[in-house]
N, C-alpha and C positions, 0 to 999 in steps of 0.2 A: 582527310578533313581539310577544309579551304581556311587559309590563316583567318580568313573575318570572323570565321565559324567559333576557330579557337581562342581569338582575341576575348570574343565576345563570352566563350563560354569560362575564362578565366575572371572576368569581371564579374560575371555571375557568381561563382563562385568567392569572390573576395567579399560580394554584397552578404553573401551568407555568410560565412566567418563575422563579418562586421553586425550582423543583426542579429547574433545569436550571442554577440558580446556585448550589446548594447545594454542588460541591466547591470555590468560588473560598473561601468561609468558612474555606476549612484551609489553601488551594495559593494559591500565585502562577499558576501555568500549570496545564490540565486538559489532561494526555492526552500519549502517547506518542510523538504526530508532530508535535506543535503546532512545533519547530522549525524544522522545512522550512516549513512554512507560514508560518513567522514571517521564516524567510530569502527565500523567492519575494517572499513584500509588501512587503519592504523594499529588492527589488528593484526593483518595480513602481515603485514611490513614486520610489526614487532617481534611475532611469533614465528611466524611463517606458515601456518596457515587459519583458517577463517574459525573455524567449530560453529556448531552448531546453538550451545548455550546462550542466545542473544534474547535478552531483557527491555529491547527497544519497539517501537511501534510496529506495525506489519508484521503480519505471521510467515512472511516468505523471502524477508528481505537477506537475510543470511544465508540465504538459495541460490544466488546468482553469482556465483564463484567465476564468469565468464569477466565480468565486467569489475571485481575487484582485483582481479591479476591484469588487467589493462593498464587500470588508474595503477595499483602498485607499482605495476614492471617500472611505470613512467617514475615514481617517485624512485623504485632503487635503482633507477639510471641517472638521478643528481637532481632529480625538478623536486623540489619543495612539494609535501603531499597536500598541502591544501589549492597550491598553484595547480598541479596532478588532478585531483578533483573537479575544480573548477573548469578547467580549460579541456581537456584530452578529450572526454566523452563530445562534448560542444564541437571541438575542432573536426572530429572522426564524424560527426553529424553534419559537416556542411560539406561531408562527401558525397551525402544523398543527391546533392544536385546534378554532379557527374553523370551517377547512376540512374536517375530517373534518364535526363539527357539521354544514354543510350538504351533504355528501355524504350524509351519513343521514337528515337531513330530505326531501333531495327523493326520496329511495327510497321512505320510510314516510310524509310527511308526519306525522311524528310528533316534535313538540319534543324529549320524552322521551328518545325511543333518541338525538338527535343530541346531548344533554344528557351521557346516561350513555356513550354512545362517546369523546363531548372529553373527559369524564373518566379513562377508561381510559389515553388518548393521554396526557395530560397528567401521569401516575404510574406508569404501565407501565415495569418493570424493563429490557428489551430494547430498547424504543425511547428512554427516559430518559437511560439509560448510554452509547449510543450520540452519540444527538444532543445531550446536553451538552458535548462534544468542538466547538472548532472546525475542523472539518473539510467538505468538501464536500456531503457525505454529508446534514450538516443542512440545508444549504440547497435540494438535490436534491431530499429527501423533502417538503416545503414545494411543490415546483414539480410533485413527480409530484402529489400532492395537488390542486393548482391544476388541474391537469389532470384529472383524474376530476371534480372537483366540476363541470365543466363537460363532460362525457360524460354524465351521468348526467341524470334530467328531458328536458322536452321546449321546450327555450328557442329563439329562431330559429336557422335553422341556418348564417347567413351570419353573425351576429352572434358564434354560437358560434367559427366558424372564425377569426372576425378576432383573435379573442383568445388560441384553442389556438396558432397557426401563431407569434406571437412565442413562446409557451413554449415550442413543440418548440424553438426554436433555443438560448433561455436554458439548457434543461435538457441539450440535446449540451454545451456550452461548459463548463458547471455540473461533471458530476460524470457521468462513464461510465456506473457502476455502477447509478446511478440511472436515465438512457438507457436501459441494458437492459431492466430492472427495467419499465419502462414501457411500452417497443416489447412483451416478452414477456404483458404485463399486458393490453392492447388487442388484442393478438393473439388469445388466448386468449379472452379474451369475446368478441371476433368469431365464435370458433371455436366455443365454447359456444351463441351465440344461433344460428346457423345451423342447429343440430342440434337445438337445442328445437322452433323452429317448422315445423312441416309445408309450410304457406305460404310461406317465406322467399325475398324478394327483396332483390335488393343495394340497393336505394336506400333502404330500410329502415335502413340501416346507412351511406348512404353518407359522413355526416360521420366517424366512426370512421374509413372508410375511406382516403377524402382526409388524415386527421390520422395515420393510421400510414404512408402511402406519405411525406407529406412527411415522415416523423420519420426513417425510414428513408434517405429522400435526403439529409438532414442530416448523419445521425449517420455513413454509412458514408464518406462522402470525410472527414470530421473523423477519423473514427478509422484508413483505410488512408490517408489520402495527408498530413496534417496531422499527426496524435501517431503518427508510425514507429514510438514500442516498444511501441505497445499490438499493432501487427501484426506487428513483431518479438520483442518480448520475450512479450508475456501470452498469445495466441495460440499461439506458439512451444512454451508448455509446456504445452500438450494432448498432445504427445508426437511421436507416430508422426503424429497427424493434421495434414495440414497447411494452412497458415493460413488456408487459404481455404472449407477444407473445410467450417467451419459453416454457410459461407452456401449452399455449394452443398447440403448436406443440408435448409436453411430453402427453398430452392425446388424440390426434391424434393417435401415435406412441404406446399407451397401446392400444389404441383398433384394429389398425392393427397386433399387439403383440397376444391379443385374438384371432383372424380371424388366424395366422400360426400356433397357439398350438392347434389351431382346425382341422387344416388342420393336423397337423404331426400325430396328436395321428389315425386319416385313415391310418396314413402308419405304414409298418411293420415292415420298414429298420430298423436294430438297430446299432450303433458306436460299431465298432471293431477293435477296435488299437492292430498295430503290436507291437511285446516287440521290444524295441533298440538292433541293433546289434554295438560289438564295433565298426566295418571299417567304419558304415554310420556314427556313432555320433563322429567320430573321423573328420571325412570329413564336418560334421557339425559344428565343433568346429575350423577348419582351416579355413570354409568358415566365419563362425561368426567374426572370426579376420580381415578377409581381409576386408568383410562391415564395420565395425566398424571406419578400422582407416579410409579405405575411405571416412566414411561419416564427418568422424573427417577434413581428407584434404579437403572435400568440403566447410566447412567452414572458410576457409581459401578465397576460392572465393566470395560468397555468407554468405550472413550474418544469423547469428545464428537463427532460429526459433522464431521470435517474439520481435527480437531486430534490433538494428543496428550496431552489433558488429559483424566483423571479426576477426580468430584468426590466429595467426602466425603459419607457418609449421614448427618448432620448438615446437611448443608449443603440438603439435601431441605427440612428444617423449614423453614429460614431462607424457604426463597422459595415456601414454603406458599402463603403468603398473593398472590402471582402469580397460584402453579396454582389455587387458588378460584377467582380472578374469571377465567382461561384458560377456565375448565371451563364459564364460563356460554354463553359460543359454540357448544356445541356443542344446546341448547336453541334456541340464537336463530337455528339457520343456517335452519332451515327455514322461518321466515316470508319471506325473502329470495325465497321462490320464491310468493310471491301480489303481490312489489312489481314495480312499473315500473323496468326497468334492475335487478331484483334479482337477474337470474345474473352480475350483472359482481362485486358483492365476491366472491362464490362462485370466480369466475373466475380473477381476482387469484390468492387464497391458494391456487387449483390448480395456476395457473403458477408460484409465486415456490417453493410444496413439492418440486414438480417439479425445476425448478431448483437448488434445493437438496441432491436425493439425485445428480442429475447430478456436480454438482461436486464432492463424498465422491467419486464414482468416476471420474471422467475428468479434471479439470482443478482441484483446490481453491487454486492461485495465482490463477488466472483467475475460476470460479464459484469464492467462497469462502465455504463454506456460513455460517458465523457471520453475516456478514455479510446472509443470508437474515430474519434474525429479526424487524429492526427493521420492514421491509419487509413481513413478513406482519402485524406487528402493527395496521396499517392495517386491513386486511379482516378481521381477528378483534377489532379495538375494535368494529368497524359491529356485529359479530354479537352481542358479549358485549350492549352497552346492546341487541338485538334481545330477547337471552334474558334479559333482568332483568327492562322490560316484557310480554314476553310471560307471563311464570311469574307477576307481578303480577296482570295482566287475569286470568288464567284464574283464580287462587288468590283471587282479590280480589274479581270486579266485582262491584259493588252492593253490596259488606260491606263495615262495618270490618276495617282489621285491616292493610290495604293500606299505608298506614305503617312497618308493620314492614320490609318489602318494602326502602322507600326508606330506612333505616334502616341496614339490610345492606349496602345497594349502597354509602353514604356512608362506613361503616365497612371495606368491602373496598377502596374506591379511598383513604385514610386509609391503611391497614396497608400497601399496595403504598408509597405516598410514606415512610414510612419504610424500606422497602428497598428503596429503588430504586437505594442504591448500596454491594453487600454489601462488607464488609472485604476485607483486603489477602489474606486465609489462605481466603475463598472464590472468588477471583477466580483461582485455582491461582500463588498467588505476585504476582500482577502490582497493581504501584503504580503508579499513571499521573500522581498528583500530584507535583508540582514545585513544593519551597517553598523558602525563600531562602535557607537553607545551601548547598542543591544550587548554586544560582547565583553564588556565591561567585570559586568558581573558573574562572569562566566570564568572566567578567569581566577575570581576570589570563592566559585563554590568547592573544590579540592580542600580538603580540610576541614571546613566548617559543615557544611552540611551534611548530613550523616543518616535523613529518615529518608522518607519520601517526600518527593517535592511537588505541589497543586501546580498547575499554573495550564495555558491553551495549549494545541500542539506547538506552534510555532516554535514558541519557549520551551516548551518541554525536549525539541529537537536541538536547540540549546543547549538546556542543562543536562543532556544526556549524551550527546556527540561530542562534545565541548568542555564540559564541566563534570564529566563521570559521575554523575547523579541520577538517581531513578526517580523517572518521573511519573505522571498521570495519563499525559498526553491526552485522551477524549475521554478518560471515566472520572472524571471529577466535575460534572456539570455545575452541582448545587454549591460547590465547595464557590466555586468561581461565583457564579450569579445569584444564590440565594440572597437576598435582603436582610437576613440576621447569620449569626453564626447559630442560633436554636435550629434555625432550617437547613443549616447546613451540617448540625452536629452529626446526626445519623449517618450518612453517608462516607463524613470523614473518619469514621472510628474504622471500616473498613473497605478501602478503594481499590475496587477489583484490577491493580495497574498491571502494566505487560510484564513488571518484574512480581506477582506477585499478590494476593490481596493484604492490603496494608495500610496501617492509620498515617494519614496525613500526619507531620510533623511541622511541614514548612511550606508557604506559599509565597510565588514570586509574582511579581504584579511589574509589570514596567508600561510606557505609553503604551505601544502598540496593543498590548492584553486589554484596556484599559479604553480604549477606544473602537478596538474591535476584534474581539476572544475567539480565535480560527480552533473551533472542535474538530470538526471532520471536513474531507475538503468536498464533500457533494452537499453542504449544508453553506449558508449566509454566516460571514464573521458577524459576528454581534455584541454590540458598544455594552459596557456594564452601567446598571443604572446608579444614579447616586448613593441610593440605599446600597448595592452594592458594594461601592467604593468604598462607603463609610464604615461600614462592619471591620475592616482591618484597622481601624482607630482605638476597638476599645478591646479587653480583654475576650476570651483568652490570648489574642493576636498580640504580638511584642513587636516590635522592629530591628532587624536584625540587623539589616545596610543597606543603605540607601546612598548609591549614586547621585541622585537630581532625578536620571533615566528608568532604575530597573529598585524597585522595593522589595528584599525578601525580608517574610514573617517568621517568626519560630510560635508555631499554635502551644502553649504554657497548658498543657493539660490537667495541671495544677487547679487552676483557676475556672475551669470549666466544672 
C-alpha cells in the first residue's frame, strides 16, 4: 500500500469514528433501545450470565449473547458499562470502513474505488444513523463485512475457511438479522455465479459452499432450538405461513436451483459485458438522479416501505445531497462485471432489495424493510467509488482537469457528513436522544414505583433499563392518547405489557412523550393533544413527581 493510500485511508477512518459520535455531543444515551441493552449487560456483568427470563421490549433481544459479552468483557476490563455501551459497538463499526476498503480493492485492484467506497461507508446517512446506535446490528454488519472481504479474491482456500468458519459462529451469536442478511447474501451469489458461467462446476465455488452449509448448520438449531421466540414469536407473524414453512420453501428453491445449473451448463451462451462508455454512464448517472429523488417525492404520497410514515417535500432537499452520491452506483455497477468476484456486490444488493420488497408484503415484524437499508449500503458504497473512478478515467485520462473529479467526490462525501443525522421533524417525529433531564426521574423510580408504568417506548426504555420498572412500551396506545381517562379506562385495567398482562398503576409523561409519543419505530411520533394532556389533571390521576421535565402519576383506582 502507497503511504498516500494509507494516509488517506486513516482519515477516513477517523471521519468515521468522529461521525458516529457526533449524537453523544448533545445526548447522554443514543438511541431508542439502548435500555434493554443497558439492562441485559448489566445482567451479564452482575450475574455472569444473560438468562433468558427478560421482561423488556423485542421478543429476541436477550438472543444475542455475541454482542453482550463484547460490551461486558469491555466493562470488566475497567471501562465504565455505560461508557462500554455507548462507545465499543460504535467504535468496532467504524472498522467497516477498512473492510469495505479491501473488499473493493481486491475486486478492482484499484486503491481508488476502495478509497471512495470507505468513504461513502464512513458518511452515508442509512448506514451512519443506524450503526451509531449501540445495538447489535453495528457489530453484525462489521462481521458480515469480515466476511465478504474474505469471499472475495483468490486467497488459499484452507486458510480462507479457518478464518470464515469462527465468524460464521460469531455472527449467529452477534445479531439474527445480520445472519440472514449474510446466508441470503452468499446464497445468491452462488446463485448468480452459476448462471453466468457456461462451464460452472461446483468446486469452483466450493469454499462459498462449505461456508454457507456451515453457517446454515449454525444459525438454524441457534435460532429453532436455542432463541424459542425468534421461531415462536418472529416466525409466527408471517401469518397463515407456518414456522417452518420458510425453510421448507429454501429447499424447494435449492432443488429447482439444481434442475437450472443443469440445464445452463447444456448451454454454450457465455456473459459478455460491454466496457462503459462515458455518454451512456453519464446518461446513466442523470437518470439515477431523476429515480432517486422521484422515488424520494413518492413518499411524500405514500408511505415509506414498511411503515406508516410519510415525508415531507422539503425533506427531499435535505438528503439531496445522499441521492447525488446514491446516483453515482448506478454508473459504477457495470464495471463490477469485468472484475474477479464482481457479480457478488451486484448479488448482495439483488438479495438484500429482494428481501426487502418481501417483508413490505408478507412479514415487515420479521423482514423489516427499513432495516434493509443499511445493509444494501454496503454493495452500493463498492458501486458509487466504482462510478466516481470510472466517470474520472473516461472524462479524464491523459488530461488535466481530473481533479475536479476528486474535488466533487470530497465535496459530496462532506455534504452527506453533515446530514447524516437529519432533525427531530424529518425523522417523522422521532428523538432518539437521551439527555440528562430525561434521566432525572429515572433515577427516583427504584423504590417508589412498584405497578406497571404507561408511558411511549422511548421512556419506557428508560424506566426499564434505568429504572427497573416494567413498562408498556407500545401496548398502552389509549392510556397515552385517549382524551378522557373513560376512554382510556378499558384498556388500562389490563395492558398486555412484555412483562405480563397488567393494570396500569403509574403514568410518566415528560416533554418529549408530550410532544411526540414514539410507539413503534416503523410508525410517526405523535404530539398528545390537549385533551390528552389535560386528562392527567383531574382524578383518578394524582401526581406523584415532578421534576419541571418528566411527571409520574399514580392512577388512585380508588376514585375511578
Amino acid at each position: 500500500m502507497r503511504r498516500s493510500t494509507a494516509a488517506a485511508l486513516v482519515a477516513i477512518l477517523l471521519i468515521a469514528m468522529f461521525t458516529r459520535l457526533m449524537p453523544l455531543s448533545k445526548f447522554v444515551y443514543w438511541g431508542s433501545d439502548i435500555g434493554e441493552y443497558h439492562s441485559l449487560t448489566d445482567r451479564l456483568i452482575g450475574t455472569g450470565h444473560l438468562g433468558t427470563d427478560y421482561s423488556g421490549w423485542g421478543k429476541t433481544y436477550s438472543y444475542f449473547p455475541g454482542f453482550y459479552f463484547i460490551v461486558g468483557g469491555g466493562s470488566m476490563m475497567g471501562v465504565d458499562s455505560n461508557a462500554a455501551l455507548n462507545l465499543i459497538p460504535t467504535m468496532l463499526n467504524a472498522v467497516a470502513v477498512l473492510l469495505v476498503f479491501l473488499v473493493a480493492v481486491r475486486l478492482f485492484r484499484d486503491d481508488r474505488i476502495g478509497l471512495m467506497a470507505a468513504g461513502v461507508l464512513a458518511v452515508a446517512f442509512p448506514y451512519i444513523y443506524t450503526n451509531s446506535h449501540p445495538i447489535p446490528s453495528a457489530i453484525g454488519t462489521v462481521l458480515f463485512l469480515a466476511s465478504m472481504a474474505l469471499l472475495v479474491g483468490s486467497q488459499n482456500g484452507m486458510k480462507k475457511l479457518a478464518a470464515l468458519l469462527p465468524l460464521a459462529a460469531a455472527i449467529v451469536v452477534t445479531h439474527h438479522m445480520s445472519t440472514y442478511f449474510l446466508i441470503i447474501a452468499v446464497l445468491t451469489a452462488l446463485v448468480l455465479r452459476s448462471l453466468l458461467a457456461s462451464n460452472f462446476r461446483w468446486r469452483s465455488v466450493a469454499i462459498e459452499a462449505v461456508f454457507l452449509v456451515a453457517l446454515l448448520a449454525l444459525a438454524l438449531p441457534f435460532w429453532l432450538i436455542y432463541a424459542t421466540p425468534f421461531r415462536e414469536n418472529l416466525l409466527g407473524d408471517l401469518g397463515a405461513v407456518p414456522w417452518w414453512g420458510p425453510f421448507a420453501a429454501l429447499g424447494i428453491a435449492a432443488l429447482g436451483w439444481l434442475v437450472v445449473v443443469s440445464l445452463r451448463r447444456k448451454s454454450e451462451r457465455k456473459f459478455s459485458p460491454r466496457y462503459p462508455t462515458l455518454r451512456r454512464n453519464a446518461a446513466m448517472f442523470v437518470l439515477a438522479i431523476a429515480f432517486a429523488f422521484a422515488l424520494m417525492s413518492l413518499f411524500t404520497v405514500i408511505n415509506v416501505f414498511g411503515t406508516t410514515i410519510k415525508i415531507h417535500l422539503q425533506d427531499v432537499l435535505y438528503v439531496g445531497p445522499f441521492l447525488l452520491l446514491v446516483a453515482l452506483a448506478a454508473p459504477g455497477r457495470r464495471p463490477l462485471d469485468f472484475a474477479r468476484d464482481g457479480h457478488k456486490p451486484t448479488a448482495w444488493l439483488a438479495a438484500f432489495t429482494l428481501s426487502l420488497f418481501a417483508g413490505s408484503i408478507i412479514g415487515e415484524q420479521v423482514l423489516i424493510p427499513y432495516r434493509h437499508v443499511d445493509f444494501m449500503m454496503i454493495p452500493v458504497a463498492i458501486m458509487v467509488g466504482s462510478g466516481i473512478v470510472l466517470l474520472h478515467d473516461l472524462a479524464f485520462a491523459g488530461r488535466k482537469g481530473g481533479a475536479v473529479v476528486v474535488v466533487i467526490a470530497i465535496v459530496l462525501i462532506a455534504s452527506n457528513m453533515a446530514v447524516a443525522y437529519p432533525p427531530q421533524d424529518i425523522m417523522a417525529g422521532y428523538n432518539e436522544g437521551t439527555d440528562s433531564k430525561s434521566l432525572v426521574a429515572m433515577n427516583w423510580l427504584p423504590g417508589h414505583v412498584d405497578g406497571l408504568l404507561a408511558t411511549d417506548h422511548k421512556a419506557s426504555m428508560l424506566s426499564f433499563g434505568y429504572g427497573g420498572t416494567n413498562a408498556t412500551w407500545d401496548t398502552a396506545r389509549e392510556t397515552i392518547f385517549a382524551t378522557s381517562f373513560t376512554n382510556a379506562k378499558s384498556e388500562m385495567l389490563s395492558v398486555n405489557s412484555p412483562s405480563g398482562p397488567k393494570r396500569v398503576d403509574f403514568v410518566l409523561m415528560n416533554v418529549d412523550v408530550r410532544t411526540g409519543a414514539q410507539m413503534l419505530p416503523w410508525e410517526p411520533a405523535i404530539g398528545l393533544s390537549e385533551q390528552a394532556q389535560a386528562k392527567f389533571n383531574g382524578l383518578p390521576y394524582q401526581r406523584f413527581y415532578d421534576d419541571g421535565y418528566t411527571q409520574i402519576y399514580w392512577v388512585n383506582w380508588g376514585y375511578s
